[in-house]
Structures are given as structure tokens and as C-alpha cells.
C-alpha positions in Angstrom: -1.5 -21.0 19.4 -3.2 -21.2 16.1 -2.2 -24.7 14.2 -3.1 -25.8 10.6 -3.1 -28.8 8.3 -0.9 -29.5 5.8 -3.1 -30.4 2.9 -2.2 -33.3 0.5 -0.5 -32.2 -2.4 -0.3 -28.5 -1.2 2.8 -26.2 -1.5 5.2 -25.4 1.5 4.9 -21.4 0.8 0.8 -21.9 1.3 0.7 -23.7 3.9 3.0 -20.9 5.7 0.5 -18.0 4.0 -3.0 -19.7 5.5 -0.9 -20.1 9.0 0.7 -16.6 9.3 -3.1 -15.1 8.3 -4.8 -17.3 11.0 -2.1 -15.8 13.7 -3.1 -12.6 12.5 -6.7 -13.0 13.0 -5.8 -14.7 16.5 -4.1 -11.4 17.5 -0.9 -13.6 18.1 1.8 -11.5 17.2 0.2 -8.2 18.4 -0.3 -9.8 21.9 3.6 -10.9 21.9 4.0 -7.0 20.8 1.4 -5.8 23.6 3.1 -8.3 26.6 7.6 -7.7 25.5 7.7 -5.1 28.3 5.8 -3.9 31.4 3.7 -1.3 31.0 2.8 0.9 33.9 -1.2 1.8 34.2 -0.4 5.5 33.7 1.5 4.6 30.3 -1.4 2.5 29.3 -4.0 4.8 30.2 -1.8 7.4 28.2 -1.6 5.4 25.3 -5.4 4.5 25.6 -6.3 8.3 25.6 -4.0 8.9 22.6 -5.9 6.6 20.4 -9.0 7.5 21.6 -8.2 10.9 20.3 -6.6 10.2 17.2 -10.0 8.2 16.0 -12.3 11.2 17.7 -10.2 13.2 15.5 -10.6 11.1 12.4 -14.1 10.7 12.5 -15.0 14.7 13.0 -13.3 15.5 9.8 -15.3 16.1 6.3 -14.0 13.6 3.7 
């Protein structure tokens, strides 16, 4: 769990902005996402195949 220091003289709201963006880059909240139900190993493999498609897909087209 990511933590922070509160510096002297700074403001309760940024405090709260430097702490939510280090969860972020911690992967904190999509972990919590990832783990709220079981997922069985065809699902995931589903899912894994999915979005290995979608970016195949993305990347072949002309911009």
C-alpha cells in the first residue's frame, strides 16, 4: 500500500491528489478490480485473447 508525507504547509486536497496518483501507478485499485471475484482460467484466458485482439486490431489499421 502506497503511503505519502504530508508536507509542511501543504493543502489537504494535494496531499490526497499526489496519494490517489501514486495508487494509480502502484496498480492498486486495478488489482482490487482484477481480485473482487473468482475468475475461472477459461474466463481469463477469454478475456486475455479478447484484448489481444482488440490491440492486433488496432495496430493493423492505417491512421
Amino acid at each position: 500500500m502506497p503511503g505519502i508525507r504530508v508536507k509542511e504547509g501543504e493543502t489537504f486536497e494535494s496531499a490526497l491528489r499526489r496519494f490517489k496518483k501514486k495508487c494509480e501507478k502502484a496498480g492498486v485499485l486495478s488489482d482490487l478490480r482484477k481480485h473482487q471475484h473468482f475468475e475461472k482460467p477459461s474466463e481469463r484466458r477469454k478475456r486475455k485473447e479478447n484484448t489481444s485482439r482488440r490491440k492486433s486490431v488496432s495496430r493493423s489499421r492505417p491512421k
